[in-house]
N, CA, C and O atoms as CSV, one atom per row, in Angstrom:
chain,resi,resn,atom,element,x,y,z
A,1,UNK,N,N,118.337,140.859,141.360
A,1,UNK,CA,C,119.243,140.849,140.227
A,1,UNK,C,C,120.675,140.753,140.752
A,1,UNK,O,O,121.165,141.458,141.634
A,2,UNK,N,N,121.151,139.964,140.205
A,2,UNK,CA,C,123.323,139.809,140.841
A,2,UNK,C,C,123.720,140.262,140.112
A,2,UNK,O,O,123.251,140.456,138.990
A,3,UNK,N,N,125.200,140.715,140.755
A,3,UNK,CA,C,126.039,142.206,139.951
A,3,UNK,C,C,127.142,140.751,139.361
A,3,UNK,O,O,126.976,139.635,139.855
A,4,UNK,N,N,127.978,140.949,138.517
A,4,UNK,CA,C,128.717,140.594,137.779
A,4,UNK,C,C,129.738,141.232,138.061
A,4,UNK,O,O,130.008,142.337,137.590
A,5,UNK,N,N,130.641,140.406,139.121
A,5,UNK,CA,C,132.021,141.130,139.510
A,5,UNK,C,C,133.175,140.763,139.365
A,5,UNK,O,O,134.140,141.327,139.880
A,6,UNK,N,N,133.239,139.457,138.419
A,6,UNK,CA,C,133.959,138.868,137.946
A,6,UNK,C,C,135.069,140.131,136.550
A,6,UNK,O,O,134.520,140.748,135.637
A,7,UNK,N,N,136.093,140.148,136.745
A,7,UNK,CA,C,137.350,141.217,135.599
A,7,UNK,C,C,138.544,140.182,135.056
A,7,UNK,O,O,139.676,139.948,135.480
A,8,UNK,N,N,137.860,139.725,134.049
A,8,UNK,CA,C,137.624,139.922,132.620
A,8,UNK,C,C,135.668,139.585,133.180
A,8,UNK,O,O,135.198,138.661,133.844
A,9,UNK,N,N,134.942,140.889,132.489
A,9,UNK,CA,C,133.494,140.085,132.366
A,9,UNK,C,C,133.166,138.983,131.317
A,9,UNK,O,O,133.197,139.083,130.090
A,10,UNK,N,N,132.807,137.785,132.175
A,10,UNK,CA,C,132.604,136.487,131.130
A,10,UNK,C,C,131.257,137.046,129.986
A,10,UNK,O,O,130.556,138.057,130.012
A,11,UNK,N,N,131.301,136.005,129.145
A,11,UNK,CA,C,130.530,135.754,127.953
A,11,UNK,C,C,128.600,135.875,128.597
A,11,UNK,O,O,128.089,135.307,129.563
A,12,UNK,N,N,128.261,136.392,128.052
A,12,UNK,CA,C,126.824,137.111,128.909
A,12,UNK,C,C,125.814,138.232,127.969
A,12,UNK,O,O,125.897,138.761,126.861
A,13,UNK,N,N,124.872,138.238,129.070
A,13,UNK,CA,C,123.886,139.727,128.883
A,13,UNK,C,C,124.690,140.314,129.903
A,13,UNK,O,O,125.724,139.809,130.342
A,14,UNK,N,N,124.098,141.586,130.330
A,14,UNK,CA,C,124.075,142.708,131.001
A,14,UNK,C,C,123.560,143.631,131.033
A,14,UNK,O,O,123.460,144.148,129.920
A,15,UNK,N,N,123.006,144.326,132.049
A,15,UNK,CA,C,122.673,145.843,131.813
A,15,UNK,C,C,123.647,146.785,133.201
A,15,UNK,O,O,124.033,146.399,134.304
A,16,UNK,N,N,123.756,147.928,132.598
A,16,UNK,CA,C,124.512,149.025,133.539
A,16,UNK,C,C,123.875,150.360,133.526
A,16,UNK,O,O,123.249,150.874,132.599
A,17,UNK,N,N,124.131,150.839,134.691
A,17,UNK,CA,C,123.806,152.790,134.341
A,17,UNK,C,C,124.743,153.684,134.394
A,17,UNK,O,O,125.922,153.473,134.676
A,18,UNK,N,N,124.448,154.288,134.235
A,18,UNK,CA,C,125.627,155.824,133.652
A,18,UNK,C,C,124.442,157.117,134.580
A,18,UNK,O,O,123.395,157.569,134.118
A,19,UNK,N,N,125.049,157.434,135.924
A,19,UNK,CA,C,124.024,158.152,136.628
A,19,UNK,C,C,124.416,159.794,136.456
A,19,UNK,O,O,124.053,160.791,137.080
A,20,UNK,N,N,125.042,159.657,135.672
A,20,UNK,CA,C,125.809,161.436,134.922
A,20,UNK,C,C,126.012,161.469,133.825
A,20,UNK,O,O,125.696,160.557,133.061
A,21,UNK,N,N,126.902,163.103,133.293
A,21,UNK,CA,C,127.223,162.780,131.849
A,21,UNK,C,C,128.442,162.399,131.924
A,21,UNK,O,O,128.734,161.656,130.986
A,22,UNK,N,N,129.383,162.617,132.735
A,22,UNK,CA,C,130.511,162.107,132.932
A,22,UNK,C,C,130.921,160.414,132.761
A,22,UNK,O,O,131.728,160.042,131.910
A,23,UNK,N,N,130.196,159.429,133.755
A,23,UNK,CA,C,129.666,158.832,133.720
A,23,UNK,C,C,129.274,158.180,132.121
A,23,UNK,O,O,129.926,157.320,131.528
A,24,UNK,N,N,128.220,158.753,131.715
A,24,UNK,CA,C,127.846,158.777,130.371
A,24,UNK,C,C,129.040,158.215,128.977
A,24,UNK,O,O,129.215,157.312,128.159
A,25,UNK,N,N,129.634,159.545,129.486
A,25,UNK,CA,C,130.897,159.648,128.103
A,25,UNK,C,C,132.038,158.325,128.445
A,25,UNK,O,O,132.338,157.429,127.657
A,26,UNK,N,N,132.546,158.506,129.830
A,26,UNK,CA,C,132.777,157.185,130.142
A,26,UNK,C,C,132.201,155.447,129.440
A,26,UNK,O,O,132.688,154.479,128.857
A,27,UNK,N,N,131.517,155.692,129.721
A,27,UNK,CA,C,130.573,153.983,129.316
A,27,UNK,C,C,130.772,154.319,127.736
A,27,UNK,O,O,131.616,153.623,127.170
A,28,UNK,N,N,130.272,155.047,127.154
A,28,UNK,CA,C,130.229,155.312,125.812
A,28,UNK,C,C,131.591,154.402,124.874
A,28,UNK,O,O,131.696,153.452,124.097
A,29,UNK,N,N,132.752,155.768,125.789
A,29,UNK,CA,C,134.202,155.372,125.463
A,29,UNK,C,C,134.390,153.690,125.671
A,29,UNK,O,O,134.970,153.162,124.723
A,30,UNK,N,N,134.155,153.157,126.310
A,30,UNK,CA,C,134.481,152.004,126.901
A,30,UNK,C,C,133.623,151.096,125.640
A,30,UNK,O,O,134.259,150.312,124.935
A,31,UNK,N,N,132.008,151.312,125.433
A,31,UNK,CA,C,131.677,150.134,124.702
A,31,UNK,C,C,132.270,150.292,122.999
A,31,UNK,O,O,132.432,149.343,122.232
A,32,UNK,N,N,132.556,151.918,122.649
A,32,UNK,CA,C,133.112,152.071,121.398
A,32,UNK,C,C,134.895,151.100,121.075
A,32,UNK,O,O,135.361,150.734,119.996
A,33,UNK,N,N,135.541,150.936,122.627
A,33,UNK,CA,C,136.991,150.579,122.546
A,33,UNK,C,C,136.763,149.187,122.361
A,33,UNK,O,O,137.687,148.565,121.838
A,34,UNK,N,N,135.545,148.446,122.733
A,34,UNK,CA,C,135.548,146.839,123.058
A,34,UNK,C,C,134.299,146.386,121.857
A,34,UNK,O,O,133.403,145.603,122.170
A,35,UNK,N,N,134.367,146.823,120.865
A,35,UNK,CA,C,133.626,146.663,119.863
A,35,UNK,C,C,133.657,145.122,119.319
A,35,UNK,O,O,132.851,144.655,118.514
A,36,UNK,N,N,134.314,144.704,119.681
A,36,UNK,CA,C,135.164,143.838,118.577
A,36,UNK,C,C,134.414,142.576,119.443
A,36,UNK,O,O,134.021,141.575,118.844
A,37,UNK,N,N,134.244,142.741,121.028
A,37,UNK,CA,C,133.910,141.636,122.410
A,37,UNK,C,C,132.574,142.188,122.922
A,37,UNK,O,O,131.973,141.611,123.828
A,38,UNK,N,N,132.184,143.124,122.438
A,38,UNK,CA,C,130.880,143.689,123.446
A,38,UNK,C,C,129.920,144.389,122.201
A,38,UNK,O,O,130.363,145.248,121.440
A,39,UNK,N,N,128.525,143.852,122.146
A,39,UNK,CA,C,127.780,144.193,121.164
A,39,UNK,C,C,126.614,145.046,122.152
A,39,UNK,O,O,125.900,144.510,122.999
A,40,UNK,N,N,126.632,146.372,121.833
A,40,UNK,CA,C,125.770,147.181,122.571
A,40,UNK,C,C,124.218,146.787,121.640
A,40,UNK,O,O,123.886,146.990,120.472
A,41,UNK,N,N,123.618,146.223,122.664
A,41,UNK,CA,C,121.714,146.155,122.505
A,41,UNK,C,C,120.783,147.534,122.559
A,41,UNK,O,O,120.048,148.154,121.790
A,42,UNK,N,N,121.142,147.614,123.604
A,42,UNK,CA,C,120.479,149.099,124.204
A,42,UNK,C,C,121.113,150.033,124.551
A,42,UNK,O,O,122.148,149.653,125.097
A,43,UNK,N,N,121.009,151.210,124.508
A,43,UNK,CA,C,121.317,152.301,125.055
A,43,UNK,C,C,119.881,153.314,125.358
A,43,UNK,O,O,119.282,153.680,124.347
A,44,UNK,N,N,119.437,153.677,126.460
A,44,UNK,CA,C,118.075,154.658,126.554
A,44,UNK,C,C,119.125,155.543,127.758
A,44,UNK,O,O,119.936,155.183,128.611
A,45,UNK,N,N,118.491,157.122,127.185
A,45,UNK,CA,C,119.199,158.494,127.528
A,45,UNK,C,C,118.108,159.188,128.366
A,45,UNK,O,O,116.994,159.458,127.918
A,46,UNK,N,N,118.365,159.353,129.147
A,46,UNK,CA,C,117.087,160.222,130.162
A,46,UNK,C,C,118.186,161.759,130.502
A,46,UNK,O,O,119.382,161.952,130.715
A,47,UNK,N,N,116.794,162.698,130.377
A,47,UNK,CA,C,117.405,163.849,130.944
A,47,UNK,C,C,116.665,164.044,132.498
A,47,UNK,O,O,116.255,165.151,132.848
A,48,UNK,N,N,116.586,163.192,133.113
A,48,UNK,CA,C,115.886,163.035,134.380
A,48,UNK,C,C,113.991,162.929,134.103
A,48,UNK,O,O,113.240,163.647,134.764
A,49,UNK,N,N,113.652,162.304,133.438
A,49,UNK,CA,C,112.375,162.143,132.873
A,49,UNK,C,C,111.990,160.240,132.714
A,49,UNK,O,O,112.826,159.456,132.264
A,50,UNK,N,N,110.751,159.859,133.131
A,50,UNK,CA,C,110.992,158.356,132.123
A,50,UNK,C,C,111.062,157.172,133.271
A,50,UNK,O,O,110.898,157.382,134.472
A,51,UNK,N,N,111.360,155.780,132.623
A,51,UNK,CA,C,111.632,155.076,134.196
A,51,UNK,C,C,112.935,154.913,134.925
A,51,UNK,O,O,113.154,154.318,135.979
A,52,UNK,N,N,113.639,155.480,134.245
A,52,UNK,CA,C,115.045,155.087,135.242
A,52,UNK,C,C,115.574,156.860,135.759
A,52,UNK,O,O,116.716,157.320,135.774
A,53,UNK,N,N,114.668,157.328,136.021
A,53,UNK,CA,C,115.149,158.674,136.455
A,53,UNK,C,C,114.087,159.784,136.960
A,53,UNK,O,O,113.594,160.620,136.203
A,54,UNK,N,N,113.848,159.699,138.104
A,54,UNK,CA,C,112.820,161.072,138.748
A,54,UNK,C,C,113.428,162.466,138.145
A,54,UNK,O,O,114.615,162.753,137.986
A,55,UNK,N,N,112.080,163.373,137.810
A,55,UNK,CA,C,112.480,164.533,137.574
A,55,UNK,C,C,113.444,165.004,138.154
A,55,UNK,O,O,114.240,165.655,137.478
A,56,UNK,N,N,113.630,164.868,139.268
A,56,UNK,CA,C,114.621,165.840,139.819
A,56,UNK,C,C,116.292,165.395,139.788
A,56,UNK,O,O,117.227,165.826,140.463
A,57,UNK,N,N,116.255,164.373,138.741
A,57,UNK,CA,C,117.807,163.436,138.939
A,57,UNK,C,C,118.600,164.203,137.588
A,57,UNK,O,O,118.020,164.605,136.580
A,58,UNK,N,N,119.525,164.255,137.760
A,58,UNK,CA,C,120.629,164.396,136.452
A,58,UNK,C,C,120.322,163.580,135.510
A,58,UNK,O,O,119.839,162.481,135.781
A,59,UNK,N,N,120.568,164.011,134.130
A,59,UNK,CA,C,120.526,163.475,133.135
A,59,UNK,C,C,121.123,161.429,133.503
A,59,UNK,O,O,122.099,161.252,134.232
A,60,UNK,N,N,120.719,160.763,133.172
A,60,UNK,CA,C,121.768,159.705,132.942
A,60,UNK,C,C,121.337,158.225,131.495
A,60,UNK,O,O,120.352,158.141,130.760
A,61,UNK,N,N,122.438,157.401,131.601
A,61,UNK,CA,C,122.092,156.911,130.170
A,61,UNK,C,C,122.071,155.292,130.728
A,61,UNK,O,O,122.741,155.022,131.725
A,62,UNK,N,N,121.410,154.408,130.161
A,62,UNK,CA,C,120.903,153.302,130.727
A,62,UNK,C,C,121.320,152.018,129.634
A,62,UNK,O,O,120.509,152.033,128.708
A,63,UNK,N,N,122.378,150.879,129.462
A,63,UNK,CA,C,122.824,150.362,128.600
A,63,UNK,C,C,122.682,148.536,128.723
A,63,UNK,O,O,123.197,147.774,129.541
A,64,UNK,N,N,121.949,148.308,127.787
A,64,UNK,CA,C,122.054,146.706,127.858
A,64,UNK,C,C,123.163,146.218,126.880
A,64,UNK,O,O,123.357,146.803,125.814
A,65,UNK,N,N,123.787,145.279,127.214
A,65,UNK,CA,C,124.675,145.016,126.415
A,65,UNK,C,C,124.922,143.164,126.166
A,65,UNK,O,O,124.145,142.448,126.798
A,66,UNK,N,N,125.757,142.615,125.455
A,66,UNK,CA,C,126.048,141.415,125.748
A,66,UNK,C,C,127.839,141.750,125.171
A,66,UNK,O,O,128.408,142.562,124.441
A,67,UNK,N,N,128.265,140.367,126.168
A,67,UNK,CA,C,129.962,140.361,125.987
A,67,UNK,C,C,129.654,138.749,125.270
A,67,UNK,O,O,129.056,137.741,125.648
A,68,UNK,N,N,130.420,139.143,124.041
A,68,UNK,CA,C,130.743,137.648,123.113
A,68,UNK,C,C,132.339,137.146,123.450
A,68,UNK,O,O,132.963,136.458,122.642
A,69,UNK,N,N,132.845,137.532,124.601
A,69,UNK,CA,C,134.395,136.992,124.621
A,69,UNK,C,C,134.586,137.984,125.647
A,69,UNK,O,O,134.304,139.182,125.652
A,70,UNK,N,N,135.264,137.052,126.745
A,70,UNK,CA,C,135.800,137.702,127.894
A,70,UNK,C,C,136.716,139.268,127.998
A,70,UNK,O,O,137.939,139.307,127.859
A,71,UNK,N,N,136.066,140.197,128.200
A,71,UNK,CA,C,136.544,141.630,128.193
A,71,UNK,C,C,136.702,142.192,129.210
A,71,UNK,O,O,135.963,141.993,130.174
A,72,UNK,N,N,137.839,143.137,129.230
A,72,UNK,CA,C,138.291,143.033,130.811
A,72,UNK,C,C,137.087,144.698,130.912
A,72,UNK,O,O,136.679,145.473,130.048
A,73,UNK,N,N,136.898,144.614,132.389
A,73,UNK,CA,C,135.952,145.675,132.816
A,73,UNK,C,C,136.294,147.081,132.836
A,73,UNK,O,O,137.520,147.156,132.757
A,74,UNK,N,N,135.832,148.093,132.897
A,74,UNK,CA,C,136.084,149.570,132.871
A,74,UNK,C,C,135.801,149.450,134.549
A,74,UNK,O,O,135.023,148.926,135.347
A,75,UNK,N,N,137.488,150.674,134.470
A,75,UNK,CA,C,137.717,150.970,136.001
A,75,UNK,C,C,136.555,151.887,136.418
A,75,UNK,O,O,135.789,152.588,135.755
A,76,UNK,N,N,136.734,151.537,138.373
A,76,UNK,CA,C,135.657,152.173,139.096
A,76,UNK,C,C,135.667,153.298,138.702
A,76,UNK,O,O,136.714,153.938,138.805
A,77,UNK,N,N,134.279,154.008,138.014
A,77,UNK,CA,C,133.957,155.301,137.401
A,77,UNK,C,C,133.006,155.855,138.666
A,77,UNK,O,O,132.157,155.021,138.980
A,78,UNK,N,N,132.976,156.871,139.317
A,78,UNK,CA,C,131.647,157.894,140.275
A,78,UNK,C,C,130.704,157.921,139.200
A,78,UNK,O,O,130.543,158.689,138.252
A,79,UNK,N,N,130.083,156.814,139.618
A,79,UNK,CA,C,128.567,157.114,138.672
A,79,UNK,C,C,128.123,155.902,137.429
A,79,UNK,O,O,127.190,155.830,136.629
A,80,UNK,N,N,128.934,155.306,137.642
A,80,UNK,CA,C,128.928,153.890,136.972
A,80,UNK,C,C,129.447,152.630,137.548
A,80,UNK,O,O,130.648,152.364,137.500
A,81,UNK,N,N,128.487,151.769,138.146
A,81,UNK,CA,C,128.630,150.732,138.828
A,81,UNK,C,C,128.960,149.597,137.892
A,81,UNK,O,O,129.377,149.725,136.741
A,82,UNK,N,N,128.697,148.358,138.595
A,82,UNK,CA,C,129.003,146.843,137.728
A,82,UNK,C,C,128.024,146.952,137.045
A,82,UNK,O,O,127.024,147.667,136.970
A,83,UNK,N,N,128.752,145.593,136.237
A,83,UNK,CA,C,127.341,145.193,135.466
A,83,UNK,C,C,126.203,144.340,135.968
A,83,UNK,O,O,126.559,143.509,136.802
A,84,UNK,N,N,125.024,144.342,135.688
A,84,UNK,CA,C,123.774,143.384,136.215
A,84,UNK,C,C,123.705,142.622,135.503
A,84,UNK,O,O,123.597,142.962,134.325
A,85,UNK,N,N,123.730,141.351,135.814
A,85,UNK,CA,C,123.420,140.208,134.740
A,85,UNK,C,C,122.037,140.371,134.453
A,85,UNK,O,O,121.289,141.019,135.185
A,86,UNK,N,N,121.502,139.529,132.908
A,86,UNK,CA,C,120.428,139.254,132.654
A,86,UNK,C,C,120.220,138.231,132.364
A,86,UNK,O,O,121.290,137.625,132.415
A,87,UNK,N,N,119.349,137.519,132.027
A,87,UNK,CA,C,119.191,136.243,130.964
A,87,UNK,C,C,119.385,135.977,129.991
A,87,UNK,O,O,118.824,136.624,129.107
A,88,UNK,N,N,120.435,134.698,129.576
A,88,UNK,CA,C,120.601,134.270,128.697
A,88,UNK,C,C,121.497,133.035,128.797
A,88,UNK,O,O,121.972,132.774,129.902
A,89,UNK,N,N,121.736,132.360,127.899
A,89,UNK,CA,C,121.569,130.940,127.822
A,89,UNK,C,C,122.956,130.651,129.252
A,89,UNK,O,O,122.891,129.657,129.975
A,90,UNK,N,N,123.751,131.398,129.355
A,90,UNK,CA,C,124.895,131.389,130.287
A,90,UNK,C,C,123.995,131.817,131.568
A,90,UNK,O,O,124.657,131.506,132.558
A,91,UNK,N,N,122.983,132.296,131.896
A,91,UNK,CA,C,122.355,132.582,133.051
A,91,UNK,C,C,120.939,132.420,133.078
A,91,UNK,O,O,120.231,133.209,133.704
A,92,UNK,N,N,120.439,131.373,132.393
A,92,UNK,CA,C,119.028,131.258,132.308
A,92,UNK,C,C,117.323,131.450,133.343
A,92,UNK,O,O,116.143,131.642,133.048
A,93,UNK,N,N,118.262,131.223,134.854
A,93,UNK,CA,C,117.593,131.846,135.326
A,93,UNK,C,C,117.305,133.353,135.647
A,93,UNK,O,O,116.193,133.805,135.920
A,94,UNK,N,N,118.362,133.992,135.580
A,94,UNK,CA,C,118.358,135.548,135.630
A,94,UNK,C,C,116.953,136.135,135.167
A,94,UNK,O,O,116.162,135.537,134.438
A,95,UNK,N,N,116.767,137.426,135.719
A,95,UNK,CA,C,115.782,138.013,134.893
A,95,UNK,C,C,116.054,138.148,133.672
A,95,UNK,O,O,117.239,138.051,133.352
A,96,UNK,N,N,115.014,138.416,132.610
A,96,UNK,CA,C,114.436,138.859,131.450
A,96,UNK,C,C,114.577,140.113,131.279
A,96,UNK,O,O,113.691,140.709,131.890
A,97,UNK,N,N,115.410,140.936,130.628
A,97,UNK,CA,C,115.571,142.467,130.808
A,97,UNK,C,C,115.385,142.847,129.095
A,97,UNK,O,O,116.085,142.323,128.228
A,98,UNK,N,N,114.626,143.554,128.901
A,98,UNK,CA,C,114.891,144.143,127.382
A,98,UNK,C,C,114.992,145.433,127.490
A,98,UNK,O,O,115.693,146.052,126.690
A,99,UNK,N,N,114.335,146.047,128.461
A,99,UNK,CA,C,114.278,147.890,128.533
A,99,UNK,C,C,114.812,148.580,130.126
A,99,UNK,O,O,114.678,147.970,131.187
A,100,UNK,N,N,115.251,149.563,130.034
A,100,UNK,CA,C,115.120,149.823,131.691
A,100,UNK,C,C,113.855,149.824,132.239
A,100,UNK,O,O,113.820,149.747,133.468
A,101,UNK,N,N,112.849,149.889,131.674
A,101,UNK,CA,C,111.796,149.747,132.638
A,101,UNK,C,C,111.531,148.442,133.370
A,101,UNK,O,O,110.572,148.211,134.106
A,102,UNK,N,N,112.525,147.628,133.055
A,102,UNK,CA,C,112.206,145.828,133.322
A,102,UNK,C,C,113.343,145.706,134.385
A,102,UNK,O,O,113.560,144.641,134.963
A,103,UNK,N,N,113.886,146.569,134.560
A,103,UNK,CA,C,114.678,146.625,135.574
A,103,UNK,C,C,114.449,147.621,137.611
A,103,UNK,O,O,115.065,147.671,138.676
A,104,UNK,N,N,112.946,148.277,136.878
A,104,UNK,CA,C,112.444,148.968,137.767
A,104,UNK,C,C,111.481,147.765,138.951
A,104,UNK,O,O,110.860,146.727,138.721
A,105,UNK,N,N,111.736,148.477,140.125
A,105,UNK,CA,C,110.879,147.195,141.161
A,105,UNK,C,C,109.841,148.325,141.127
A,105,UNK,O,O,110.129,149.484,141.428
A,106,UNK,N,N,108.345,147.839,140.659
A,106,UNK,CA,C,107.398,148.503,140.614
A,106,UNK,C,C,106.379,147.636,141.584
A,106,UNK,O,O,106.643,146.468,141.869
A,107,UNK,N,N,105.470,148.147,141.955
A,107,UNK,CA,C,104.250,147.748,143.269
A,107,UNK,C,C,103.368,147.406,142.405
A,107,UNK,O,O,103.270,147.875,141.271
A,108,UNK,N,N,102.387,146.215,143.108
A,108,UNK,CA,C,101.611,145.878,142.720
A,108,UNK,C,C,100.360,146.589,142.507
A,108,UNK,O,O,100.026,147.558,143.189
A,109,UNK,N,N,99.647,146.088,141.524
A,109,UNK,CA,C,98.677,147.025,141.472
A,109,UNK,C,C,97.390,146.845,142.308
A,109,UNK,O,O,96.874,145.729,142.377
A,110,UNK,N,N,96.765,148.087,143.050
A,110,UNK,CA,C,96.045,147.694,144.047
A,110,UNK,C,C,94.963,147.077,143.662
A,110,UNK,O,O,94.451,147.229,142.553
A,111,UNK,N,N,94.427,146.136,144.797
A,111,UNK,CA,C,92.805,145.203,144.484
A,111,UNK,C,C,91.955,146.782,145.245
A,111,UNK,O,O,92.374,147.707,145.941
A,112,UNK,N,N,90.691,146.448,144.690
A,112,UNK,CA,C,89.368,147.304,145.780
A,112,UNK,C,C,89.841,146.706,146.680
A,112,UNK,O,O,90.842,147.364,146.963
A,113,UNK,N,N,89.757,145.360,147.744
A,113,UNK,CA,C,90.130,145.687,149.217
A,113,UNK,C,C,91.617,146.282,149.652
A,113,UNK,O,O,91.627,146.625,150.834
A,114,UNK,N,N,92.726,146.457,149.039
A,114,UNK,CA,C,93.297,147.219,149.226
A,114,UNK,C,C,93.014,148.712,150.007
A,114,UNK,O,O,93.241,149.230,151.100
A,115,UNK,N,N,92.321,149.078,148.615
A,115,UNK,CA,C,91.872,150.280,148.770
A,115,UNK,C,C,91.196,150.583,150.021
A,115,UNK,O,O,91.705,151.367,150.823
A,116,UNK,N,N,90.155,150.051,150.226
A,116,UNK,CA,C,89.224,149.907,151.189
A,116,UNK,C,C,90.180,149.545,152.891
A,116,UNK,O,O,89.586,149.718,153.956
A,117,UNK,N,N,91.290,149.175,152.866
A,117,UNK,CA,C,92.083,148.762,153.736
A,117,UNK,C,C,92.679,150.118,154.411
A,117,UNK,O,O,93.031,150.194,155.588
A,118,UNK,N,N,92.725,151.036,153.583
A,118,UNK,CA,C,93.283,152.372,153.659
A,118,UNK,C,C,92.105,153.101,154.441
A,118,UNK,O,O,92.337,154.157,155.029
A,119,UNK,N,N,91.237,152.707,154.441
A,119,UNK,CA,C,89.816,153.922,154.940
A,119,UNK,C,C,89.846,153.621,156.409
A,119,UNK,O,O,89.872,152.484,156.881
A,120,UNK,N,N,89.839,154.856,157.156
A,120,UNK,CA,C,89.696,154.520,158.587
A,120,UNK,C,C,88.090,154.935,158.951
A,120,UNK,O,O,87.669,156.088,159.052
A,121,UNK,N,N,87.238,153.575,159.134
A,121,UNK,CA,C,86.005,153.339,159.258
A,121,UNK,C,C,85.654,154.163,160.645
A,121,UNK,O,O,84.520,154.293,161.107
A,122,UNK,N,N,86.647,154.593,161.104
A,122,UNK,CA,C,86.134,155.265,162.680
A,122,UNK,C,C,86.198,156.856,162.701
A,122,UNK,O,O,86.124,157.577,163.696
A,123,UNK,N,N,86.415,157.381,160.855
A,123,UNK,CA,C,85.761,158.635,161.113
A,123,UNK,C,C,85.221,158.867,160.018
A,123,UNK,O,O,85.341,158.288,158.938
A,124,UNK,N,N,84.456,159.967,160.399
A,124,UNK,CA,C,83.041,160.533,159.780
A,124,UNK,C,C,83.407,160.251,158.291
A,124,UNK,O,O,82.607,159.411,157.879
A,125,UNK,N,N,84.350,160.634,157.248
A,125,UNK,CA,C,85.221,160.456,156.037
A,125,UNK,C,C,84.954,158.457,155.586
A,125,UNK,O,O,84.370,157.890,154.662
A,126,UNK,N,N,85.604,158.044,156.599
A,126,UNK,CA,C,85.816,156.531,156.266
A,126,UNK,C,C,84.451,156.185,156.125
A,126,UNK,O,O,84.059,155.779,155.031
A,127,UNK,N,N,83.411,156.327,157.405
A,127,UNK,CA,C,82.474,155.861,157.308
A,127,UNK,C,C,81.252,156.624,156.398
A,127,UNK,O,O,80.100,156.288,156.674
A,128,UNK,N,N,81.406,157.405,155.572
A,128,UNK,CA,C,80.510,158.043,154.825
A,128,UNK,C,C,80.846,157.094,153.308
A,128,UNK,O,O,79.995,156.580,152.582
A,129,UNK,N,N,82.656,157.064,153.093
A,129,UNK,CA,C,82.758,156.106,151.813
A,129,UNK,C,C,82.519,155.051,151.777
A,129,UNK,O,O,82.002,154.552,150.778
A,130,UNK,N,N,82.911,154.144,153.195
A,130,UNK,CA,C,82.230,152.845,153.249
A,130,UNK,C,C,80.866,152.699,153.077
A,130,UNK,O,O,80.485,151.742,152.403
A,131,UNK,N,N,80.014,153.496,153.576
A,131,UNK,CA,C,78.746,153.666,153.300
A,131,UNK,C,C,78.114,153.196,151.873
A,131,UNK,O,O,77.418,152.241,151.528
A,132,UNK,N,N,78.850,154.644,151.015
A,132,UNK,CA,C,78.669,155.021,149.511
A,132,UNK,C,C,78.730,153.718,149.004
A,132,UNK,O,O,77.791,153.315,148.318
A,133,UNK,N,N,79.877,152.857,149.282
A,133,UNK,CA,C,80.497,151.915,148.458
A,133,UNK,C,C,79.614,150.933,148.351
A,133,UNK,O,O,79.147,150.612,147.258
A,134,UNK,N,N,79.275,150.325,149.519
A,134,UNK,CA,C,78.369,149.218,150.048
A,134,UNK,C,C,77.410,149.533,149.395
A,134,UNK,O,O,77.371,148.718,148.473
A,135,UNK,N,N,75.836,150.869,149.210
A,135,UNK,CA,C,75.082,151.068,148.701
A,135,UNK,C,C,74.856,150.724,147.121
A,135,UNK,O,O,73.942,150.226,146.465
A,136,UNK,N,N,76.734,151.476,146.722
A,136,UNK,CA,C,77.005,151.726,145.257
A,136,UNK,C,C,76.851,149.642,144.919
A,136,UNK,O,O,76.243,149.120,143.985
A,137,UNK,N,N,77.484,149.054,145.835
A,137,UNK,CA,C,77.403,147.536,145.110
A,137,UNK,C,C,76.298,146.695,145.391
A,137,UNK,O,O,76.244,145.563,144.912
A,138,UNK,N,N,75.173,147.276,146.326
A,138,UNK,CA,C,74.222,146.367,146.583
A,138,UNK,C,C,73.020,146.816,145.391
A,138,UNK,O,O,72.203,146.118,144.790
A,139,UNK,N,N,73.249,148.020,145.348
A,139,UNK,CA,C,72.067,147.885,144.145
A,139,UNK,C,C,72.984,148.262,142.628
A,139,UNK,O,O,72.432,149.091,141.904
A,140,UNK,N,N,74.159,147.766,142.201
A,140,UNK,CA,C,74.759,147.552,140.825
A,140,UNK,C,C,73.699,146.670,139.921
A,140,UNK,O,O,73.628,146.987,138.734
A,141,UNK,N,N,72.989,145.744,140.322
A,141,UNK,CA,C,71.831,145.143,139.362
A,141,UNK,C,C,70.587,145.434,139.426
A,141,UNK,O,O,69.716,144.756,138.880
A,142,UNK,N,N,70.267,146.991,140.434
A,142,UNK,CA,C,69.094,147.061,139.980
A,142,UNK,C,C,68.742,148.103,138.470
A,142,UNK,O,O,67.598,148.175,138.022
């Protein structure tokens, strides 16, 4: 995903985070002052719960937005970075963002040989499940 570091931010999507409440009230202030150039889409609020925040993180607030007319940017805030572009007709290849969760890099989901990749066949453990497994699929049709 590319940050958008261009001040005035051009005509666009975006998404940003707010990794405090400070932070928070900040961004808030900022999209309430630019109402007129910046149409807030999203806003999702975590109290450290959810996908954009491990239990153990501070509250923070997660904002998609689009700018309809060049608006100049909110100064460097501790806890609020640039904006991330998204897709849309000004950036069509960009990602597709509708939620913070579309912004999370998540792992693939494992195949059985995966799994099976993990077993160390050279002790008693590995080779008792490899065992199981093999048995469990050679007779699945009887």
């Amino acid at each position: 995903m590319a940050i958008q570091r261009l001040n005035p931010i051009p005509i666009g999507r975006y998404w940003v985070d707010a990794i405090d409440a400070t932070a928070t009230l900040f961004a808030d202030a900022w999209f309430a002052k630019h109402r007129s150039t910046v149409k807030l889409l999203r806003k999702e609020d975590s109290s450290g719960t959810g996908p954009i925040a491990p239990s153990w993180a501070p509250g923070r607030s997660w904002y998609l937005f689009e700018v309809l007319a060049p608006t100049e940017r909110w100064q460097q805030v501790k806890g609020l970075g640039l904006p991330t572009i998204v897709q849309s007709p000004q950036a069509p290849n960009a990602p597709a963002v509708q939620t913070s969760a579309d912004t999370v890099i998540k792992p693939k989901p494992a195949t059985i040989s995966d799994m099976f990749a993990d077993f160390d066949l050279g002790s008693w453990k590995g080779l008792a499940i490899g065992a199981l497994a093999l048995y469990l699929l050679s007779n699945k049709g009887r």
